[in-house]
Every structure is written in structure tokens, then in C-alpha cells.
N, CA and C of each residue as an Amber inpcrd file, in Angstrom:
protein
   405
 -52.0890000  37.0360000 -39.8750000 -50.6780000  36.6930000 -39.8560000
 -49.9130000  37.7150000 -40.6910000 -48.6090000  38.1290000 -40.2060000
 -47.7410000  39.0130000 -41.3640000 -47.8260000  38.6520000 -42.5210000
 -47.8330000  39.0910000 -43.6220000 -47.1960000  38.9130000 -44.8450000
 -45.7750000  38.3860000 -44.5740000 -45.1540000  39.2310000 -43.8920000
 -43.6270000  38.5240000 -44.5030000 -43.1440000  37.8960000 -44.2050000
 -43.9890000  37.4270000 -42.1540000 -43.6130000  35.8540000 -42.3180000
 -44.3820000  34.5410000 -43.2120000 -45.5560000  34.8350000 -43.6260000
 -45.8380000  33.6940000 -44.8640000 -45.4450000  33.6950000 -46.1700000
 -44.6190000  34.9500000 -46.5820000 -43.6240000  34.7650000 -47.7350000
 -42.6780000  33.8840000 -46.9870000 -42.4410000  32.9170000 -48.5660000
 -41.1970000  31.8860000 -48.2670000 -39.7660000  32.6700000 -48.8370000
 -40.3090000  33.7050000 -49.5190000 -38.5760000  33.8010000 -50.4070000
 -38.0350000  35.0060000 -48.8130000 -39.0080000  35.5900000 -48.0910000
 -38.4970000  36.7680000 -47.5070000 -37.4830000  35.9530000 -46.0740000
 -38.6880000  34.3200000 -45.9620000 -37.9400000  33.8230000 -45.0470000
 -36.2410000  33.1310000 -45.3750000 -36.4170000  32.5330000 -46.6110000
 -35.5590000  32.1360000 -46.7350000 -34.1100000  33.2100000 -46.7380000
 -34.1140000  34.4040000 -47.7450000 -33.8310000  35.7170000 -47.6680000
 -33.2550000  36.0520000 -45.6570000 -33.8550000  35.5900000 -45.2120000
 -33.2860000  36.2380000 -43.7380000 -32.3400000  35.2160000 -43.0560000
 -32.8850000  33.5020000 -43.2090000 -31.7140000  32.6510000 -43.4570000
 -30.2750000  32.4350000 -44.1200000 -30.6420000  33.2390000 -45.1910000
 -29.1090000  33.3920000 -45.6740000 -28.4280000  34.3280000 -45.2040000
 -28.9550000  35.8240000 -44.3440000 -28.5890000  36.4290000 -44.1820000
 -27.8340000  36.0890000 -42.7630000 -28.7280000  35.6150000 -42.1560000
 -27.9140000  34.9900000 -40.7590000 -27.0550000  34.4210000 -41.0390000
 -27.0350000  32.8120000 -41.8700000 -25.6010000  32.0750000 -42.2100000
 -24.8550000  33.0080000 -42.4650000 -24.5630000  33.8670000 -43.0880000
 -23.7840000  34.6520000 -44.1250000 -22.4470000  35.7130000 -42.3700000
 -23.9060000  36.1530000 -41.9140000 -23.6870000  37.0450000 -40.3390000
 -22.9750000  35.6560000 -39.7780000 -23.1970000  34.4780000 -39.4940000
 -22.6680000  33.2610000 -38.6940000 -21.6830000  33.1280000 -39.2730000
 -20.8510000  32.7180000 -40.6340000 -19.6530000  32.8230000 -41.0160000
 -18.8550000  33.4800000 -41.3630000 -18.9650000  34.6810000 -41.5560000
 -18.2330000  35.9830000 -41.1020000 -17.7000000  36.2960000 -39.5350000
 -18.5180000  35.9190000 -38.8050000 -18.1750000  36.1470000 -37.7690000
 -17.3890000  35.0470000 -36.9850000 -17.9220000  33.7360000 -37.4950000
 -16.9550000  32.7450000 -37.3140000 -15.3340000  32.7340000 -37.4680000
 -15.2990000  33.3680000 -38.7120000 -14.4630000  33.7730000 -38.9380000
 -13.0680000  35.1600000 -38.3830000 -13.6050000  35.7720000 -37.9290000
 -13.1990000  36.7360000 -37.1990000 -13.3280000  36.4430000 -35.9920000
 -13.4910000  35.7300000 -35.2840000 -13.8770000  35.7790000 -33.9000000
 -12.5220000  35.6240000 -33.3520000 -11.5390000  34.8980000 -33.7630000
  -9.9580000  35.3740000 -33.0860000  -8.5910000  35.1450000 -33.8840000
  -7.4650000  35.8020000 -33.6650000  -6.9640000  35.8190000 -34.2730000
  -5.7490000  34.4070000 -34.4750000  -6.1740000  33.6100000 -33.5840000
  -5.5030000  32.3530000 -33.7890000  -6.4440000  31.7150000 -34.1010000
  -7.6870000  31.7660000 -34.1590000  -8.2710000  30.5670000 -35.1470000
  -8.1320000  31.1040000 -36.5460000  -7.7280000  31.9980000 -36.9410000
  -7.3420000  32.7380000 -38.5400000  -6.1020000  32.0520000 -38.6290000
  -5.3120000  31.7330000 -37.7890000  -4.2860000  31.2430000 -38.2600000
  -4.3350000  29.4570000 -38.3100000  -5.3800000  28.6870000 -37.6610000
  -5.5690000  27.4280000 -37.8740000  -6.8060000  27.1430000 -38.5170000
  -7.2640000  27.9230000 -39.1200000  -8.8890000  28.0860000 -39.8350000
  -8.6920000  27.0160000 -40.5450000 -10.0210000  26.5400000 -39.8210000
 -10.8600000  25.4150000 -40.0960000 -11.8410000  25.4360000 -41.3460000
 -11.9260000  24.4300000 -42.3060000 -12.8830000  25.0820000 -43.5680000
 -14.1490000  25.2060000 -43.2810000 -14.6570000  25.9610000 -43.4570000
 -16.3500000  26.6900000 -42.8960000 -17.6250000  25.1200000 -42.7270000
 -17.0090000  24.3390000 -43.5400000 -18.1550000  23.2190000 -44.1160000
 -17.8670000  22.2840000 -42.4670000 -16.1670000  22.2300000 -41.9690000
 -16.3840000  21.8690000 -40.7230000 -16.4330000  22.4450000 -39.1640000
 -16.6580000  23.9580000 -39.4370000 -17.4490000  24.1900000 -38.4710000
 -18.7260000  24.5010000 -38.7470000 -19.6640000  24.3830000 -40.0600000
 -20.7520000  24.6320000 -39.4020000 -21.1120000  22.9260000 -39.2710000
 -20.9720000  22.2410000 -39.7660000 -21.0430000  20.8680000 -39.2770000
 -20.6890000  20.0340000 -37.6430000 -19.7570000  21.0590000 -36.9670000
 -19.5330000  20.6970000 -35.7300000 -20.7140000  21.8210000 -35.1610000
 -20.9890000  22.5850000 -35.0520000 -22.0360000  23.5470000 -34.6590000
 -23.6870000  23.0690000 -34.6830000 -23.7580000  22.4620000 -36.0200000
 -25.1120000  22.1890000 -36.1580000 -25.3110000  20.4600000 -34.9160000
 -24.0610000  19.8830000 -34.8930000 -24.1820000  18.4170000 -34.4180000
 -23.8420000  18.9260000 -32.6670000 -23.3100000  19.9150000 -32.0630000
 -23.1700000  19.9970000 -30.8990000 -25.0720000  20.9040000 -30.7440000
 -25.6340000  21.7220000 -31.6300000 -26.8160000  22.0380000 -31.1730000
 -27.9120000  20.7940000 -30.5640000 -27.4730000  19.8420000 -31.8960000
 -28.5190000  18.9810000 -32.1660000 -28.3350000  18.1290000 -30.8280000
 -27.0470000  18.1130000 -30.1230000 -26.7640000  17.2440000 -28.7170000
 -27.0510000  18.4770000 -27.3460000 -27.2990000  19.2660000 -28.1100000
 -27.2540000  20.0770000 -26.5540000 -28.9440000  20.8180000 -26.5210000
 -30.1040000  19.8850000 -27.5000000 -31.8260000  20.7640000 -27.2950000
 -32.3370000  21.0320000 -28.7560000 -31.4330000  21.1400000 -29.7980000
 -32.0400000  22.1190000 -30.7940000 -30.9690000  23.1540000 -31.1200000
 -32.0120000  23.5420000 -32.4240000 -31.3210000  25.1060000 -33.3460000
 -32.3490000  26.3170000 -32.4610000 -31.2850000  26.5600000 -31.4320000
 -32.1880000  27.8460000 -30.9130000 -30.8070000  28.8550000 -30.3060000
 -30.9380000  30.2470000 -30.5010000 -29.9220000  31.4210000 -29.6080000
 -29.2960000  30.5520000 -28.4610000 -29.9770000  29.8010000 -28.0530000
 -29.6600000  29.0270000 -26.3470000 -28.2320000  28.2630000 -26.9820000
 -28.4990000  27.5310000 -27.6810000 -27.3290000  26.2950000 -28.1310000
 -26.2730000  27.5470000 -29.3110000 -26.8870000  28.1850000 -30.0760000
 -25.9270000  28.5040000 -31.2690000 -24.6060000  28.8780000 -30.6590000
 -24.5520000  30.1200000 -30.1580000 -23.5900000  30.9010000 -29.6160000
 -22.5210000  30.2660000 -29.1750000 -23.2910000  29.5790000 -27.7270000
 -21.4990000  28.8260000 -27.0630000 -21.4650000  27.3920000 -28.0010000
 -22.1690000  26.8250000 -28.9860000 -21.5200000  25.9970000 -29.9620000
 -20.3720000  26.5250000 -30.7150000 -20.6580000  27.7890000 -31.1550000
 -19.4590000  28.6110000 -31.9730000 -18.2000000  28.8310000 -31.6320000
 -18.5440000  29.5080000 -30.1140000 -17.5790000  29.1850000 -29.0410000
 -16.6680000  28.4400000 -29.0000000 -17.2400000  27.2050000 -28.4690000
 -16.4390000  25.6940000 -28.7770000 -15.2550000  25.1280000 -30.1880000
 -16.3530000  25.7520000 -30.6710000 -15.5610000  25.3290000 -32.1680000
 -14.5030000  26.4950000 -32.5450000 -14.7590000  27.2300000 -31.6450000
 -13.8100000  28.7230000 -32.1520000 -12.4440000  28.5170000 -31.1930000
 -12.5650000  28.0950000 -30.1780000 -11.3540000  27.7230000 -29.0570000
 -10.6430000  26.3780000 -29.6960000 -11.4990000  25.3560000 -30.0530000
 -10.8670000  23.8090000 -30.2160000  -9.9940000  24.4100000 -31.6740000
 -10.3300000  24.8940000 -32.4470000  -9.7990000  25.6140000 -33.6630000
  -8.4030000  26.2650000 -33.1370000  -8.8290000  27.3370000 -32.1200000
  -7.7350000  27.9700000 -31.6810000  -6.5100000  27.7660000 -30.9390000
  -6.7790000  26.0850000 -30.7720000  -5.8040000  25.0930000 -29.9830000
  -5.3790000  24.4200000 -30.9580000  -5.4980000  24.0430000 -31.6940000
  -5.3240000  22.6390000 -32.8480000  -5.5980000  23.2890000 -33.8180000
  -4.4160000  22.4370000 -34.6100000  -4.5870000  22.8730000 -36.1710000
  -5.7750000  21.6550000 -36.8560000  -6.2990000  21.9480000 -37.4570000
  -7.3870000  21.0800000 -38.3470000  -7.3350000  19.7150000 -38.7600000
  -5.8170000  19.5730000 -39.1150000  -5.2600000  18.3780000 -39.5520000
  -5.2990000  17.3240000 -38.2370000  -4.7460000  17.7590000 -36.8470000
  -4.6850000  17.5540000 -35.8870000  -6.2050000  16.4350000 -35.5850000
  -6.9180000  17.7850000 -35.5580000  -8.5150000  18.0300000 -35.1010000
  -9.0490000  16.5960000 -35.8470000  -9.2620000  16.3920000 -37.0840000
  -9.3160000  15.6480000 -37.6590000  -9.1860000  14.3130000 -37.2490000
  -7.6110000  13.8660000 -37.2750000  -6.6720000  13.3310000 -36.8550000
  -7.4500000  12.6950000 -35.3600000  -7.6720000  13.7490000 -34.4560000
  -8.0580000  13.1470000 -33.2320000  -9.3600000  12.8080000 -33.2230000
 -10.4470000  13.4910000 -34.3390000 -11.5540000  13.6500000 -33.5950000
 -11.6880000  12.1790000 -34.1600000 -11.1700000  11.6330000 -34.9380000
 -11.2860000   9.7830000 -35.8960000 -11.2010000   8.9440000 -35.0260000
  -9.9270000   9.1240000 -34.5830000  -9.1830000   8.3160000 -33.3490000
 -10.3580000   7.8900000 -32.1700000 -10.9770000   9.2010000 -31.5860000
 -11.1050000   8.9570000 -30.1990000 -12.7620000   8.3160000 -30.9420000
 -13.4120000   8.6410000 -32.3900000 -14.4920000   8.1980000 -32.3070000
 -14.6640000   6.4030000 -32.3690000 -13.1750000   6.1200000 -33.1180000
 -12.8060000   4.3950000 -33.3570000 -13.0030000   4.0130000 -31.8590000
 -11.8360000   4.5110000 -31.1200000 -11.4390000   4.1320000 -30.1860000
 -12.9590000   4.1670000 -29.0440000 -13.7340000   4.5460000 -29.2170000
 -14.8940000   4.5630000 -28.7780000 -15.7250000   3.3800000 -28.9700000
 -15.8190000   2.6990000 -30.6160000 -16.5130000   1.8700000 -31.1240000
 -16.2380000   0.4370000 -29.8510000 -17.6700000  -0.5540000 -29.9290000
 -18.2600000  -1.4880000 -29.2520000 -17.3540000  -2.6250000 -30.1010000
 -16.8280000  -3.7660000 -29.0140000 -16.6190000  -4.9460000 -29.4670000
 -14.8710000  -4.6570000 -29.9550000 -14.6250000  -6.2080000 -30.9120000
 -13.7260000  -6.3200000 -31.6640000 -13.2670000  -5.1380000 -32.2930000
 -14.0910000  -4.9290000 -33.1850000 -13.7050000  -3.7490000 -33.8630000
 -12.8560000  -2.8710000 -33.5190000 -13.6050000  -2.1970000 -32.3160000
 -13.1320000  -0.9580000 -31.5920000 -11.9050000  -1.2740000 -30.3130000
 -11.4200000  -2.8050000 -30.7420000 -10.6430000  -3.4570000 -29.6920000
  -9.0270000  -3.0880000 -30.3690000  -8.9880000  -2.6660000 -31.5270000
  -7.3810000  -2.5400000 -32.2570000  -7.3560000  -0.8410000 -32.4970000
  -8.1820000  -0.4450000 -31.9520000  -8.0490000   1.1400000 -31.6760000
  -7.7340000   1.3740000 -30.4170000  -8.6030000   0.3900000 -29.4550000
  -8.3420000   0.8520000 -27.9840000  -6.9990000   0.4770000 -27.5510000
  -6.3940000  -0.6350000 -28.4340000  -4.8450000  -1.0230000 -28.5880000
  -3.8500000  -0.2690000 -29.2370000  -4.3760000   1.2670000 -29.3180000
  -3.4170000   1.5950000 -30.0580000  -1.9810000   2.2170000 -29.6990000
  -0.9840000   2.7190000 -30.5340000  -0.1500000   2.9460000 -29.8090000
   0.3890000   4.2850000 -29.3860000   1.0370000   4.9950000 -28.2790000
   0.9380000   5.9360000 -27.4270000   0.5020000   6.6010000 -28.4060000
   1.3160000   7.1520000 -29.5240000   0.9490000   8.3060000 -30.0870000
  -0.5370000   8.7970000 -30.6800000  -0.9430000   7.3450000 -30.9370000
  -2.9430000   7.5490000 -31.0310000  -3.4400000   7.9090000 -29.7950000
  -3.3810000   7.5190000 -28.9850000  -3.6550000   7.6060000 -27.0740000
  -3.2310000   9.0980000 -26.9780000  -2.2680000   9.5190000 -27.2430000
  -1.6340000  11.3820000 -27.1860000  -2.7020000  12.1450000 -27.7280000
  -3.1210000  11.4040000 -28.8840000  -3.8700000  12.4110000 -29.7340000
  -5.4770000  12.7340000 -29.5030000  -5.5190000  11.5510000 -28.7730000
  -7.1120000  11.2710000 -28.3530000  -7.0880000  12.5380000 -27.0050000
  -5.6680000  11.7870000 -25.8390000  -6.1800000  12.8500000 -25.0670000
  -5.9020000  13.9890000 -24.9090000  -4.9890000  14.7580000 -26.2180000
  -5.3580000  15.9100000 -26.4210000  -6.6300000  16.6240000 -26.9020000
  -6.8980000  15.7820000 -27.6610000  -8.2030000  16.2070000 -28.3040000
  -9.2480000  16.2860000 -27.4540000  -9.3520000  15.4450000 -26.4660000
 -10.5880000  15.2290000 -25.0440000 -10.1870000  16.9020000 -24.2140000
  -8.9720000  16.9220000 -24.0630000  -8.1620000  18.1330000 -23.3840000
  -9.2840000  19.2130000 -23.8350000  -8.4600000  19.0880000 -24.8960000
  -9.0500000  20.8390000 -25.9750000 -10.9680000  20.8660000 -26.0080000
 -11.0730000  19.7750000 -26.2030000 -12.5390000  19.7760000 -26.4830000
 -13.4310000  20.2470000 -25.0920000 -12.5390000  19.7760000 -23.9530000
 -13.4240000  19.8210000 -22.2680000 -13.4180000  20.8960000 -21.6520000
 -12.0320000  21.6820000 -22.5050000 -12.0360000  23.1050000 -21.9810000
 -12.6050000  23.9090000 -23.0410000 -12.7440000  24.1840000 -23.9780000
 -13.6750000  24.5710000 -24.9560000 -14.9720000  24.6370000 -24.3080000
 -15.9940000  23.8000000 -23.8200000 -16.5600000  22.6290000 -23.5130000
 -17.1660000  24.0770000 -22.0600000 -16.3120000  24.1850000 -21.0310000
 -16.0410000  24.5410000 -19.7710000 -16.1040000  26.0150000 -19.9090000
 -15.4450000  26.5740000 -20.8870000 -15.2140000  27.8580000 -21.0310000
 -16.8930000  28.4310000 -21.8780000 -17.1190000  27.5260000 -23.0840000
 -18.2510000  28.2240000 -23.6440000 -19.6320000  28.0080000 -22.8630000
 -19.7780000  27.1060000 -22.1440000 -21.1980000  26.7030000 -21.9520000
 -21.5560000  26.8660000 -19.9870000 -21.8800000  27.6540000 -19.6920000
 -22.6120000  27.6620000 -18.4030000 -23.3940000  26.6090000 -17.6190000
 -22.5050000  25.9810000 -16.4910000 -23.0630000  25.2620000 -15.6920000
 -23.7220000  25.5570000 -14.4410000 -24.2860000  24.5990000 -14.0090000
 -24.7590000  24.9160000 -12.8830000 -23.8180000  24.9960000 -11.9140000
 -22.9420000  24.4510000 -11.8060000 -21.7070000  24.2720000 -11.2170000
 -20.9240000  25.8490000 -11.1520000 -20.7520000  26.3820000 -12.3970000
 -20.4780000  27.5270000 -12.3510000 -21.1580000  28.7630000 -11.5260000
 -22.4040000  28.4650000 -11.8280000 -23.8400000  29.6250000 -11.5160000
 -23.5400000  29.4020000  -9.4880000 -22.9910000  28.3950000  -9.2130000
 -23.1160000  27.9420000  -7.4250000 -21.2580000  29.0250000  -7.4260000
 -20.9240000  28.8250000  -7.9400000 -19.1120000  29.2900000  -7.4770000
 -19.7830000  31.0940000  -7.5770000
């Protein structure tokens, strides 16, 4: 086996170096998400939770996760983002509970389906379907 993949400090060492390459570049990737920049802690948190729904931490999922989060950013300001992503997760919830969210009024309903909006084309634009691969 290599040496330097059974060193732990060399692996860890190449992990930081990637995060480090992943939020830099997150960062730069356009010039209207610089202007609604999102704090790093919630996109790599939306990144790691769309991998974990779309297979795993692998090249396959990272990329158009970033994507996603780099467009929904570039549509919505954070506060917004926030704002909706609460809403549509209440308004989601089973039973009673989730019965005085699904009642809510227009302007929660606006915000949800903007947020569904931004998120489906995000969504459409980063990730390759089969649907696409036939057109």
C-alpha cells in the first residue's frame, strides 16, 4: 500500500485542501451570488444534505450540488432563502401541526412558491436528466 495513503495527517492535509479549493470557488463562482452571499456554514450544509439525497460524497453529486446552491443564492437573498426554506419545511409537516402552516397566509404561500420556483430551476439547470440526455 502507499505510504501516503496510510498516513492520516497527509490524508487529512488533502481534505483541507479540497474544502479550502470548494470554498473559494464557491465563492467566486458568480457575480450575483457575491452580491447575495450566503454564509459558507450554509452552503456547505445545503451541499453536504443535497449529496447525502442524491447517492453520497462522490465528484458525481458534489459539483451540480454547488451548482444548485450557487443559482438558488443567485436568485434570493439569504434572508429570503431562509425565510422560505422554514416555511415550505412547516408547511410540509404531518397532521395538526403542519395544519396552521398549510393555513397560512398568501404571503407565506408567495414565499414557499418562490422558493419551490428557484429551487426546481436550480434543480433543472445543475443536474442531468434522463429527460434531458432523450431531447
Amino acid at each position: 500500500m502507499n505510504d501516503r495513503l496510510s498516513n492520516p495527517r497527509w490524508y487529512r492535509s488533502g481534505i483541507a485542501a479540497f474544502l479550502a479549493f470548494f470554498l473559494v470557488a464557491g465563492s467566486f463562482a458568480s457575480s450575483a451570488a457575491a452580491a447575495n452571499d450566503f454564509p459558507t456554514q450554509a452552503r456547505v450544509e445545503f451541499v453536504l444534505g443535497c449529496m447525502a439525497d442524491r447517492g453520497g460524497q462522490s465528484y458525481d453529486t458534489l459539483y451540480p450540488c454547488i451548482c444548485q446552491i450557487d443559482r438558488i443564492a443567485a436568485n434570493m437573498p439569504y434572508d429570503e432563502y431562509t425565510a422560505a426554506e422554514t416555511l415550505s419545511f412547516l408547511y410540509s409537516t404531518a397532521g395538526e401541526r403542519g395544519g396552521i402552516f398549510r393555513d397560512a397566509a398568501p404571503r407565506s404561500r408567495q414565499r414557499i412558491n418562490l422558493f419551490r420556483a428557484v429551487r426546481n430551476e436550480a434543480e433543472d439547470a445543475c443536474f442531468v436528466s434522463a429527460k434531458r440526455l432523450v431531447d
